[in-house]
Every structure is written in structure tokens, then in C-alpha cells.
C-alpha positions as protocol buffer text, in pm:
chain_id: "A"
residue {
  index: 1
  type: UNK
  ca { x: -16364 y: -6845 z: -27 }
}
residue {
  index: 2
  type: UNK
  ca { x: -16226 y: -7138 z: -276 }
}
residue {
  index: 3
  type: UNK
  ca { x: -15918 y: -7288 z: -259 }
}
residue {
  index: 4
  type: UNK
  ca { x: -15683 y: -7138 z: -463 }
}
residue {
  index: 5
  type: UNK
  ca { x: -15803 y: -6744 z: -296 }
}
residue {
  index: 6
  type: UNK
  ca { x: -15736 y: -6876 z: 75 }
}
residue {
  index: 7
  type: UNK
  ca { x: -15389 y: -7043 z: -86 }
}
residue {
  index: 8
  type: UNK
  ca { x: -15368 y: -6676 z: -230 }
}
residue {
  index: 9
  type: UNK
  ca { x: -15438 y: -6524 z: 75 }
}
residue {
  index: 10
  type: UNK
  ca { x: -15188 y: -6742 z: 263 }
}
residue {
  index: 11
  type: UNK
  ca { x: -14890 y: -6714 z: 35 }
}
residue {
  index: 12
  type: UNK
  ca { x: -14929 y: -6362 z: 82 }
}
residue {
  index: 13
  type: UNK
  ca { x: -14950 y: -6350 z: 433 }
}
residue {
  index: 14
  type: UNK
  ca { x: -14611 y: -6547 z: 488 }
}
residue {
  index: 15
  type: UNK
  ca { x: -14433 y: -6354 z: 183 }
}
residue {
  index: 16
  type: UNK
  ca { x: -14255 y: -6096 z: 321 }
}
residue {
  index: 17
  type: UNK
  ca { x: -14118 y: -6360 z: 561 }
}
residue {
  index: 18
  type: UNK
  ca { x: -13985 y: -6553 z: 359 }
}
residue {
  index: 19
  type: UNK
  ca { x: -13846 y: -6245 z: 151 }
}
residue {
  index: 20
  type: UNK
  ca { x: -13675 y: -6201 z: 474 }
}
residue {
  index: 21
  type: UNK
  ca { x: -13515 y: -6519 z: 528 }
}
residue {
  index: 22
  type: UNK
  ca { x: -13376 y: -6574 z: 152 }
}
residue {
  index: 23
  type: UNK
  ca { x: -13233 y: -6239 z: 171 }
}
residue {
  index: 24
  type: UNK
  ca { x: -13070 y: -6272 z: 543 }
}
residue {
  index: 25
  type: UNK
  ca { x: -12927 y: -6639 z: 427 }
}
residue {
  index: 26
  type: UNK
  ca { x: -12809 y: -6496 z: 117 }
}
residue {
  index: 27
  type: UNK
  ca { x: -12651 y: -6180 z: 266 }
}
residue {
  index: 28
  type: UNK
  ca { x: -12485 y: -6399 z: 546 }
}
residue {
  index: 29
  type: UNK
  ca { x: -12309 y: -6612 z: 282 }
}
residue {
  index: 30
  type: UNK
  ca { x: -12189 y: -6319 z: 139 }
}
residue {
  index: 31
  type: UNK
  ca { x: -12025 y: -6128 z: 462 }
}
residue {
  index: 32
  type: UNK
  ca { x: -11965 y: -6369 z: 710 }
}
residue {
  index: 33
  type: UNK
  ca { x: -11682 y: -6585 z: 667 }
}
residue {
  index: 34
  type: UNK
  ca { x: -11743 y: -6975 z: 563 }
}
residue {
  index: 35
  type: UNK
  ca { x: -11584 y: -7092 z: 918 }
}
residue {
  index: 36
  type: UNK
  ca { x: -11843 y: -6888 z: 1065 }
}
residue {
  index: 37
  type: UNK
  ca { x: -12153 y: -7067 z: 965 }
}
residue {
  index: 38
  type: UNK
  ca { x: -12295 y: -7325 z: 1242 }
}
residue {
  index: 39
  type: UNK
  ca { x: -12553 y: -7409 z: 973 }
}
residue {
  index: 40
  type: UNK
  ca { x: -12616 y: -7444 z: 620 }
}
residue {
  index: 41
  type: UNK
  ca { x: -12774 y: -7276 z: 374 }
}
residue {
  index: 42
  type: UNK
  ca { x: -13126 y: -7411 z: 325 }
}
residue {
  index: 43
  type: UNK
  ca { x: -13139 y: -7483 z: 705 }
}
residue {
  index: 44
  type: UNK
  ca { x: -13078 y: -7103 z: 773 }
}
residue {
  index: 45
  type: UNK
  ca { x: -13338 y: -6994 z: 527 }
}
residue {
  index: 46
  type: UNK
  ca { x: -13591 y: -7254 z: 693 }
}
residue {
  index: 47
  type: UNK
  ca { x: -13529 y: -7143 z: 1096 }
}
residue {
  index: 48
  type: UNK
  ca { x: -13587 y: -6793 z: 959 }
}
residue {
  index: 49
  type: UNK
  ca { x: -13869 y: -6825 z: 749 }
}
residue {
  index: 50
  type: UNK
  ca { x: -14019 y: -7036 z: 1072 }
}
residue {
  index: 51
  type: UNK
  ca { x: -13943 y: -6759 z: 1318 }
}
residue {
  index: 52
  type: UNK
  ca { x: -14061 y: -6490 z: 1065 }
}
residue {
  index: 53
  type: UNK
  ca { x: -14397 y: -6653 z: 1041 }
}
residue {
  index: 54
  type: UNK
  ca { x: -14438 y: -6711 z: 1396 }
}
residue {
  index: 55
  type: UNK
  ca { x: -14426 y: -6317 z: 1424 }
}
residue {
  index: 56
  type: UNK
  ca { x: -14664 y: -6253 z: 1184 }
}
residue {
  index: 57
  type: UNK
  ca { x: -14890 y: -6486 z: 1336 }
}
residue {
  index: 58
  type: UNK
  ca { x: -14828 y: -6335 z: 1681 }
}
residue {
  index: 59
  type: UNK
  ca { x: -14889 y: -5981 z: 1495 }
}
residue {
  index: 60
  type: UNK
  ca { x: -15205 y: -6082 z: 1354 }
}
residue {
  index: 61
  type: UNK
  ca { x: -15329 y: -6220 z: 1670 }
}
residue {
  index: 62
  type: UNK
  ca { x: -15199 y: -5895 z: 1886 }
}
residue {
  index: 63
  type: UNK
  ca { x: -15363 y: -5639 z: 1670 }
}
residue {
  index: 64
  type: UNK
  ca { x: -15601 y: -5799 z: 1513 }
}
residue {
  index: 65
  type: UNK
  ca { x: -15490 y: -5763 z: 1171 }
}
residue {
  index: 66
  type: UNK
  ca { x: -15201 y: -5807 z: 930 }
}
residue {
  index: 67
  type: UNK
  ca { x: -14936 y: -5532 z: 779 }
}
residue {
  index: 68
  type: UNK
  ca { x: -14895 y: -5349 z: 1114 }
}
residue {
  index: 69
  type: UNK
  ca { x: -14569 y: -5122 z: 1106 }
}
residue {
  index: 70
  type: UNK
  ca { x: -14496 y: -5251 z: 1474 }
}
residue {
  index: 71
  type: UNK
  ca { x: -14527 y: -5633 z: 1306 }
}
residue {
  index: 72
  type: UNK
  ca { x: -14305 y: -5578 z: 1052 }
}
residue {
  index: 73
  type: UNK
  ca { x: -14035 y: -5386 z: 1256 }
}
residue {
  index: 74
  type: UNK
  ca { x: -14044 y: -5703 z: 1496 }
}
residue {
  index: 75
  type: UNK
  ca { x: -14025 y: -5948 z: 1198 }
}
residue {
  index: 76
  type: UNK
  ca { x: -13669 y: -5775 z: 1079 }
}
residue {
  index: 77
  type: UNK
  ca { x: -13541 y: -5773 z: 1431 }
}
residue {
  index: 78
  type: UNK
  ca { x: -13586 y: -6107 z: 1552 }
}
residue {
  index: 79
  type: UNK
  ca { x: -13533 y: -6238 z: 1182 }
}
residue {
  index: 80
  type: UNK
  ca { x: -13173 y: -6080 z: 1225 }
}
residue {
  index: 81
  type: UNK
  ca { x: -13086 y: -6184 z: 1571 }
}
residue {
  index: 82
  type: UNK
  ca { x: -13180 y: -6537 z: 1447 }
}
residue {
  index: 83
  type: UNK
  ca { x: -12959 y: -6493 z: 1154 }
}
residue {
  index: 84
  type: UNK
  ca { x: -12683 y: -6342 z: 1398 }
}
residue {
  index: 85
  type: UNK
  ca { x: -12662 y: -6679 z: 1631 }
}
residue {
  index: 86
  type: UNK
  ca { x: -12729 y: -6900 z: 1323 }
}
residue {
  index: 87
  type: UNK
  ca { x: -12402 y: -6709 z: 1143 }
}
residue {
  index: 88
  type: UNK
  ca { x: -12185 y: -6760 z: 1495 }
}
residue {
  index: 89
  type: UNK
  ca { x: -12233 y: -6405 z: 1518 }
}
residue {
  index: 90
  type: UNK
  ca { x: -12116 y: -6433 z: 1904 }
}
residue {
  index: 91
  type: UNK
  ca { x: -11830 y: -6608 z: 1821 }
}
residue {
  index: 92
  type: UNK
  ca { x: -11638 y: -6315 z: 1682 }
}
């Protein structure tokens, strides 16, 4: 495998991740209040796209391979708790 197919193969892997993350940052700025937000933007969509990848790594690893049902149910969950405590979702 060259290059540019593992690069492929690798962009693909993390997309839906970071699908995840644009649209939870995105969606936050849109219904939570401004005085709400412990962090910014770009630092929201980062921590998520980070946590989401970590779960499809730990996915790939359980099971053995990637686009599991069970990995991508995970991936939404702890992708939205993350977005809930980066949003000061406990503060309300």
C-alpha cells in the first residue's frame, strides 16, 4: 500500500469523527447560550474530534475491525457527554 491509499485509508477511518465533532461544536453554538461556553470554538471541535478517535481506535482494537454498530453508538455518546461538560452543560 502507497502513500496516498494508507492516507486514504486513514482519513476515512477518523471521518465520521470528525463529522461528529464539527457538527456537536456547531450545534452547541447554536443552542447553548454564549455565557455557557467554558471553551471556544476550535478548541471544542479539537477535544471532540480527539475523544472520537480514541473510540474508534478502541473499537477497532475490541472487535477487530472498523464500522461496528456498537463503535459507532459509543462514538455519539461519549462525543456528546464531552460536548455536554465542554458547553457547561452541568452548570444549568
Amino acid at each position: 500500500m502507497g502513500f496516498a491509499a494508507a492516507l486514504a485509508h486513514l482519513l476515512n477511518f477518523v471521518a465520521p469523527a470528525l463529522l461528529l465533532a464539527l457538527g456537536l461544536a456547531a450545534a452547541a453554538r447554536l443552542l447553548a447560550p454564549k455565557t455557557m461556553q467554558i471553551t471556544g470554538w476550535w478548541q471544542q471541535v479539537a477535544i471532540n474530534f480527539t475523544v472520537g478517535s480514541g473510540v474508534l481506535l478502541a473499537g477497532l482494537a475490541w472487535f477487530g475491525s472498523d464500522g461496528k454498530l456498537a463503535t459507532y453508538g459509543a462514538l455519539v455518546l461519549l462525543c456528546a457527554c464531552c460536548q455536554w461538560v465542554l458547553s457547561g452543560g452541568w452548570r444549568r
